[in-house]
C-alpha positions as CSV (number, residue, x, y, z in Angstrom):
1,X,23.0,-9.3,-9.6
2,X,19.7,-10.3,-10.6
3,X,17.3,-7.2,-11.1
4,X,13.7,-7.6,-11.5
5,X,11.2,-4.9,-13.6
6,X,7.6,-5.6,-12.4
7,X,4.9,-3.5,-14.3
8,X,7.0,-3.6,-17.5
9,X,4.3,-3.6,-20.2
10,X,0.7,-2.9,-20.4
11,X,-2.3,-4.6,-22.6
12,X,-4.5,-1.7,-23.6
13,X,-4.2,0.2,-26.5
14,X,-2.8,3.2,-24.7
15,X,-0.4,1.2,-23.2
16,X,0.8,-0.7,-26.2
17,X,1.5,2.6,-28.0
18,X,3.5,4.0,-25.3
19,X,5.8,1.1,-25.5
20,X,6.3,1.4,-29.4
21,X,7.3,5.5,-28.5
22,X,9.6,4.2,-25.6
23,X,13.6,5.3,-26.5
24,X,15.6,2.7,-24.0
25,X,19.4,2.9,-25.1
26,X,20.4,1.5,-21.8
27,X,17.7,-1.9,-22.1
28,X,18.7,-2.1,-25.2
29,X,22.3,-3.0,-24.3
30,X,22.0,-4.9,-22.0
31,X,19.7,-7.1,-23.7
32,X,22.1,-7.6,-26.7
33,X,24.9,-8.8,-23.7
34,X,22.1,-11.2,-22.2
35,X,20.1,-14.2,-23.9
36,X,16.0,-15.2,-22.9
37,X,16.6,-18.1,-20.1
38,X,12.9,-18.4,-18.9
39,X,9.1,-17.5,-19.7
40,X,6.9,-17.4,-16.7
41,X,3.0,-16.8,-16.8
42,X,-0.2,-17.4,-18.7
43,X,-3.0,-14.7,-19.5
44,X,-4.1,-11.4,-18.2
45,X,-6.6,-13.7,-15.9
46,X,-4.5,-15.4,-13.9
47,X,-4.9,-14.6,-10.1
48,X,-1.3,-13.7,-9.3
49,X,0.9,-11.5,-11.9
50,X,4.0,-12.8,-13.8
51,X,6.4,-11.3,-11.3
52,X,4.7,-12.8,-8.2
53,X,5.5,-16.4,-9.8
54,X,8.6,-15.4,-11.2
55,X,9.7,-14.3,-7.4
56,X,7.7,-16.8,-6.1
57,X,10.1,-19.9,-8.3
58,X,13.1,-18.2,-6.8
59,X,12.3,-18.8,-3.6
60,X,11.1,-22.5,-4.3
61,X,7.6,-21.9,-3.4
62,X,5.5,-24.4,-5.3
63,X,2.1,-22.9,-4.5
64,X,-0.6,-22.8,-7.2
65,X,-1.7,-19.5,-8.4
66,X,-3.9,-17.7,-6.3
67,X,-2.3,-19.1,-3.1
68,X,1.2,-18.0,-3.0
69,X,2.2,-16.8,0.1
70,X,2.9,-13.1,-0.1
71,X,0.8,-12.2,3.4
72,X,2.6,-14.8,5.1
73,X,6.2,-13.9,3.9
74,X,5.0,-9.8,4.3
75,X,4.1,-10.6,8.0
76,X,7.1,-12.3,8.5
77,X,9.1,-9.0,7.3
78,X,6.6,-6.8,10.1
79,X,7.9,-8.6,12.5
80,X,4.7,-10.9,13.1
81,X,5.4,-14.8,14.6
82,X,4.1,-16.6,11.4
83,X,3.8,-20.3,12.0
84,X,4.6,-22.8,8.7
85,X,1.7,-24.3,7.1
86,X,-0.1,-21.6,8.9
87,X,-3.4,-19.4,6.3
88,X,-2.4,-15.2,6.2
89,X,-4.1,-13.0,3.6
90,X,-3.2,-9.5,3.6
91,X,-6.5,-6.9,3.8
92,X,-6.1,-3.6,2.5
93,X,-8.6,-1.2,3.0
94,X,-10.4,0.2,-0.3
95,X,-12.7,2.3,-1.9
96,X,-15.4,0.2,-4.4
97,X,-16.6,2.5,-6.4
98,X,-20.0,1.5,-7.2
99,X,-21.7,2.3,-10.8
100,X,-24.8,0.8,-12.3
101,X,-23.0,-2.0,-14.2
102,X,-19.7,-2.6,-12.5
103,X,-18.1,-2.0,-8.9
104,X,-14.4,-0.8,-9.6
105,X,-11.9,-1.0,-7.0
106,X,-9.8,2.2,-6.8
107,X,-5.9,2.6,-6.0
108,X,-5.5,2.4,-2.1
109,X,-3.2,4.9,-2.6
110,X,-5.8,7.5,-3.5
111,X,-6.8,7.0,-0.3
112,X,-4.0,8.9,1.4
113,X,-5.7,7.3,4.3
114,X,-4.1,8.7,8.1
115,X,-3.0,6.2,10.6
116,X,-5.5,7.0,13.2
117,X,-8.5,6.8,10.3
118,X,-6.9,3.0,9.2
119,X,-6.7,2.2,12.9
120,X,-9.9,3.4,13.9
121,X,-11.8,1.3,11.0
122,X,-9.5,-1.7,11.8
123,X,-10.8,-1.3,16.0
124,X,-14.2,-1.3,14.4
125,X,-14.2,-4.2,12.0
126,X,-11.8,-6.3,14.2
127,X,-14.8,-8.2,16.5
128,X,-16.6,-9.1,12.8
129,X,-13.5,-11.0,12.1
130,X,-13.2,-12.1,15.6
131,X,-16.2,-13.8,15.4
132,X,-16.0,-15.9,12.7
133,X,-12.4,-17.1,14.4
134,X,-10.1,-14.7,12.2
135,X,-7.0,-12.8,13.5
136,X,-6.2,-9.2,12.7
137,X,-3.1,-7.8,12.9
138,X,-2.8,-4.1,11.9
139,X,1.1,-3.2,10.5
140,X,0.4,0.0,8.1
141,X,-2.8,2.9,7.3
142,X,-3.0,0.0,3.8
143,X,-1.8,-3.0,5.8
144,X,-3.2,-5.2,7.6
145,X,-3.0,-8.9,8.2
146,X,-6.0,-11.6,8.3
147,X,-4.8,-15.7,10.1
148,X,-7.3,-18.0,9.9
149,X,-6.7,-21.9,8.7
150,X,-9.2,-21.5,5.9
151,X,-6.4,-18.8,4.4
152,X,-4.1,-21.5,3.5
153,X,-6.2,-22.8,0.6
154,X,-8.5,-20.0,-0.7
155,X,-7.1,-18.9,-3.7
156,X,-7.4,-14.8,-3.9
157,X,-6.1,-12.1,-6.5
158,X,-3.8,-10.3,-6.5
159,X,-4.2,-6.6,-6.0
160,X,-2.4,-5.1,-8.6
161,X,-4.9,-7.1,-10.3
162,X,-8.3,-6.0,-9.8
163,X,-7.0,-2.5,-9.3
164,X,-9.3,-0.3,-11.6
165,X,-10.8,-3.5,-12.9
166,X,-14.7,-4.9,-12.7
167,X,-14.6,-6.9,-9.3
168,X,-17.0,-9.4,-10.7
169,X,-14.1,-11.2,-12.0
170,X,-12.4,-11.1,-9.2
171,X,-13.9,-12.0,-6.4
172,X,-13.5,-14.7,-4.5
173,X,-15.0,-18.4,-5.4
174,X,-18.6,-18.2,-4.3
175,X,-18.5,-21.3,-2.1
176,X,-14.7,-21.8,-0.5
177,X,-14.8,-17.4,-0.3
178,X,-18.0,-17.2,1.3
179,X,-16.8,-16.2,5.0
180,X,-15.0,-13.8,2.7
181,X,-17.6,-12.7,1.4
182,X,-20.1,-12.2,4.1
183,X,-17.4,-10.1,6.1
184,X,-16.9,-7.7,2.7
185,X,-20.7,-7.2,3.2
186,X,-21.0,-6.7,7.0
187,X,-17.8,-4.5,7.1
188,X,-19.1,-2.1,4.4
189,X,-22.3,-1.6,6.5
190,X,-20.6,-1.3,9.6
191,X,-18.1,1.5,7.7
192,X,-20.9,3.1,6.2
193,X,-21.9,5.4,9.2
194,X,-18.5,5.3,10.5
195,X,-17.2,9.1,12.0
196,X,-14.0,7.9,9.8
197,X,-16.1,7.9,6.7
198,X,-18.3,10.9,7.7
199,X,-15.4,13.7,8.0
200,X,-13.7,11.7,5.1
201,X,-17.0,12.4,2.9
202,X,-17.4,15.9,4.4
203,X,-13.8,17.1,3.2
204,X,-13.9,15.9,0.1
205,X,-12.6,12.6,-0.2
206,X,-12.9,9.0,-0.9
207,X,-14.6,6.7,1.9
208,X,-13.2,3.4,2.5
209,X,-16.0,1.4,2.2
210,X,-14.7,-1.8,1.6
211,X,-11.3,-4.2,1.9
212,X,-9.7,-6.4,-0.5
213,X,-7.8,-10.0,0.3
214,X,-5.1,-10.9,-1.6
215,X,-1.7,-12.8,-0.6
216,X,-3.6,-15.8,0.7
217,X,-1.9,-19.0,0.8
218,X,0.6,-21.1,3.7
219,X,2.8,-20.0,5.3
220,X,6.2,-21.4,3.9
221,X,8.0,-23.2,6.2
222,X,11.2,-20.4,7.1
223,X,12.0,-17.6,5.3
224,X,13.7,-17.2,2.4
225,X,16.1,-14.7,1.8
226,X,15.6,-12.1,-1.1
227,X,17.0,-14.0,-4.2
228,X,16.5,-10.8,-6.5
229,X,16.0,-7.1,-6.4
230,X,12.9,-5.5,-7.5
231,X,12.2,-2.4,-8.7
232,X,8.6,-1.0,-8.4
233,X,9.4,2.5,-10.0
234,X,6.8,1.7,-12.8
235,X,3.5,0.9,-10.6
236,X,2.1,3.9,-9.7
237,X,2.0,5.0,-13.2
238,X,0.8,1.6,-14.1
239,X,-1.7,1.2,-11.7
240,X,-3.4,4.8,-12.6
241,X,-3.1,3.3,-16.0
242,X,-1.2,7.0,-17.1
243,X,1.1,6.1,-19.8
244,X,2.8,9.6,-20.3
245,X,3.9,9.1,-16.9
246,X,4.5,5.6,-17.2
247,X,7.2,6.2,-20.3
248,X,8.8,8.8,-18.5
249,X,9.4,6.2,-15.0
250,X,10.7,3.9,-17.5
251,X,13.3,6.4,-19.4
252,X,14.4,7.1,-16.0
253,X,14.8,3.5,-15.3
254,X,16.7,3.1,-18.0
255,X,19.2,5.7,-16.9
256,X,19.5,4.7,-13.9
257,X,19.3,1.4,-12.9
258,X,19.9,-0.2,-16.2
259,X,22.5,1.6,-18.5
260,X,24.6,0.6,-15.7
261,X,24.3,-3.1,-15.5
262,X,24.6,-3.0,-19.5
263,X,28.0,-1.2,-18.4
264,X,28.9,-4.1,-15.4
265,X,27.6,-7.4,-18.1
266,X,29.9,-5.4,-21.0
267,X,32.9,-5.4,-18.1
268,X,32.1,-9.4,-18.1
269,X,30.1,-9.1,-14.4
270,X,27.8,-11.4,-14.1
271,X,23.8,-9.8,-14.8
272,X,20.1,-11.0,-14.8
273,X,17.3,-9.6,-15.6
274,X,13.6,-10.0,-15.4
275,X,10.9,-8.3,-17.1
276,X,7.3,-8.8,-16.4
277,X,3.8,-7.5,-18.0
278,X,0.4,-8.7,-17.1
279,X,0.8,-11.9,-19.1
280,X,4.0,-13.0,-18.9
281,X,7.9,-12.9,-17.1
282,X,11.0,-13.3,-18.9
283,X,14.6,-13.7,-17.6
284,X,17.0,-13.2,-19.4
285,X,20.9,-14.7,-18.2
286,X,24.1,-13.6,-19.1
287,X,25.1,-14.9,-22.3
288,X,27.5,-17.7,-22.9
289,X,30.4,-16.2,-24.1
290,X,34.0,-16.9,-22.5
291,X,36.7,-15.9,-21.9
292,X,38.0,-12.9,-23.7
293,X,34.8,-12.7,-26.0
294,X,32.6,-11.8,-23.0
295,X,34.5,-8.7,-23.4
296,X,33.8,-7.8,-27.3
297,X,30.9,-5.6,-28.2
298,X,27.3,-7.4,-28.4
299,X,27.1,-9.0,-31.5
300,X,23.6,-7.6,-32.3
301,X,20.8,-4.6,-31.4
302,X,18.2,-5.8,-29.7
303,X,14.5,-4.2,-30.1
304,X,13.0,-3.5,-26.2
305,X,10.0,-2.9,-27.6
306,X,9.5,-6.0,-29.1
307,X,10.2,-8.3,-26.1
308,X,8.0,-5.6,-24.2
309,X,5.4,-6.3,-26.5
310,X,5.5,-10.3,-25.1
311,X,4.7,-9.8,-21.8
């Protein structure tokens, strides 16, 4: 069993504090059964978070950051004929919120966006792509798929990424993400008078004004099978960036999902886990004990907060 905690830590200052408040008996235990194995990641810029490369390394993809590819393996799952070596980039529709010194990117979710709004924008944006040679594929209301051959190379980030974050950054590289670009432009006029967007803004909420690419890379060549579990309990809180509610997805975590392995690696079973932040992913393997001293109590506590603290 190899169980994998995206969305583990945070970086800012709120974040860090409701770490150092976290109470985690069950993490805590299973920790002291298990020893660090591996240490995935960079810094909080890299295009793809810890957990994508961490998942991405189990299933032998060797793609560089910024090109792994999630939109090709997520078509796959939809049900889409994915060729290998083929470019995919998944496009979610978006609200930028524009102020005078930065454009934000809001959660999609905030969106609550209908399936006849999402495929009424995607009917209107789909010839703009069409043009330029691009396929659309619509799966979901915040799904949809882009092919074209240039996808296979342009390195995007990832959205959990940019989420709530200056787009400057972000974006695309001016040159090799200039079709990219020049479709983000003409899609926002094209959505700007859109009936969509004009009952949207009349009731209250949040046009989608723009998209976001992420997920670009080629397609690998069949598909893998899952080689871990992963638990995405943590991200809404994570995304929205509320901590209160962020500590209290992770005490239930604990409870559920991981006082239980720490019970299964105590009974000598074999556990793995994987926690990742926004800098870094660490695994940790059972520990090498044999025989009847697997079974003994762990020889020491172990302090979740301070290998939260790493990532």
């Amino acid at each position: 069993m190899h169980l994998v905690v995206p969305f583990a830590a945070g970086l800012s200052d709120a974040a860090v504090q409701a770490a150092q408040g976290l109470r985690l008996p069950g993490l805590e235990r299973l920790l002291a059964r298990l020893q660090p194995a591996a240490l995935l990641g960079t810094d909080e810029y890299a295009l793809n978070l810890p957990h994508e490369h961490l998942l991405a390394a189990l299933q032998g993809w060797a793609a560089a950051d910024g090109r792994l590819p999630l939109a090709a393996q997520a078509a796959r799952a939809d049900g889409l004929v994915v060729e290998p070596g083929s470019g995919w980039g998944l496009l979610t529709p978006a609200h930028w919120d524009v102020g005078r010194e930065q454009i934000m990117l809001r959660d999609p979710a905030e969106l609550a966006l209908a399936e006849a709004e999402s495929r009424a924008l995607f009917a209107a944006a789909q010839p703009l792509f069409a043009e330029l040679g691009w396929a659309l594929h619509w799966a979901a209301p915040l799904r949809w798929y882009a092919r074209h051959a240039s996808l296979a190379e342009l390195a995007t980030a990832t959205l959990d990424r940019v989420i709530g974050r200056n787009l400057d950054l972000w974006l695309p590289d001016r040159l090799a993400g200039a079709p990219v670009r020049r479709l983000q432009s003409e899609v926002q006029m094209l959505w700007h008078q859109h009936p969509v967007n004009a009952a949207r803004e009349a009731r209250g909420a949040l046009a989608v004004n723009s998209f976001w690419l992420w997920g670009t890379g080629a397609a690998p060549a069949a598909a893998s099978a899952p080689q871990a579990e992963r638990d995405d309990s943590l991200q809404a809180a994570w995304r929205a960036e509320d901590w209160a509610a962020w500590a209290e997805a992770w005490q239930a975590l604990d409870a559920r999902r991981l006082a239980p392995l720490a019970e299964a690696a105590a009974r000598g079973e074999p556990v793995t886990l994987s926690l990742a932040g926004e800098r870094h992913a660490c695994r940790f393997d059972p520990a090498q004990r044999l025989g009847w001293r697997r079974l003994l109590p762990a020889r020491t506590r172990v302090d979740a907060a301070q290998w939260l603290a790493r990532l």
